[in-house]
N, C-alpha and C positions, 0 to 999 in steps of 0.2 A: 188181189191175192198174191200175184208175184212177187210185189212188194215185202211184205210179208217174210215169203221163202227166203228171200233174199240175207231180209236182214238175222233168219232164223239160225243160217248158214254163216255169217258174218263173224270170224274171230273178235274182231278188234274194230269198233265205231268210231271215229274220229266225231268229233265237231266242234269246228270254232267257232266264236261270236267275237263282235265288235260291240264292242262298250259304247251304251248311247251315247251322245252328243250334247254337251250342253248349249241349246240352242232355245230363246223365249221363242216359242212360237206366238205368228202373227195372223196367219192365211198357209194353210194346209192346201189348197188348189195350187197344182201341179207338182207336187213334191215328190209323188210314185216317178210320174214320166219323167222329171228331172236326174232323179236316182237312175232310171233305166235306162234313159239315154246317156247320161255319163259313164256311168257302170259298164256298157258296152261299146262306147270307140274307147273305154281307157282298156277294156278286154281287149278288144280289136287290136290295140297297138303295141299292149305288152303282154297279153297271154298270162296275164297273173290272176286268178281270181280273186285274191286276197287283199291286192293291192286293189283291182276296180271294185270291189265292196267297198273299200275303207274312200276311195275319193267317189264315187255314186252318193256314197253317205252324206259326207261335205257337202256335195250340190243341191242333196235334199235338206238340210241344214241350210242352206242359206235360201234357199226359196222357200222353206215356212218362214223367216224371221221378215221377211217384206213383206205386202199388204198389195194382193192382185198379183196374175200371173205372166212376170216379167221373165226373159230369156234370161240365163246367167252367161256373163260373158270371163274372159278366160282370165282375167286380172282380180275377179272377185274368187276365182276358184283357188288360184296360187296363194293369194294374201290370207285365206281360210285354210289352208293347207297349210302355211305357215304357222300361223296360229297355234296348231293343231300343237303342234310341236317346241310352244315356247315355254 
């Protein structure tokens, strides 16, 4: 119910979203944990939420498009960031 008050009291709601990803999925196993564990040391080291949404995303984007739950290492994460942007 706080919830609620909260937003009842609320001028002005913000909310962004990040535009899906075009990414074929292959194997959805480990895609959340992949997102979350990135998602949080890129919070961890720049304090942006915005930014570790948008590279969490990436990381979950390239672990559905493989097949089994392989670690992503930090050359697949740059070169999809890259990507992102060409």
């Amino acid at each position: 119910m706080a919830i609620l008050e909260i937003l009842k009291n609320c001028d002005e709601i913000v909310v962004d979203r990040l535009e899906a990803l075009d990414v074929k999925t292959v194997d959805a196993s480990g895609a959340g944990d992949a997102l979350l564990a990135v998602s949080t040391l890129s919070y961890a080291l720049s304090g942006n939420i915005a930014l570790s949404t948008f590279v969490g995303s990436i990381a979950a984007g390239i672990h559905v498009s493989r097949l089994g739950n392989m670690p992503i290492n930090t050359l697949e994460l740059k070169t999809s960031v890259k990507k992102v942007f060409e």
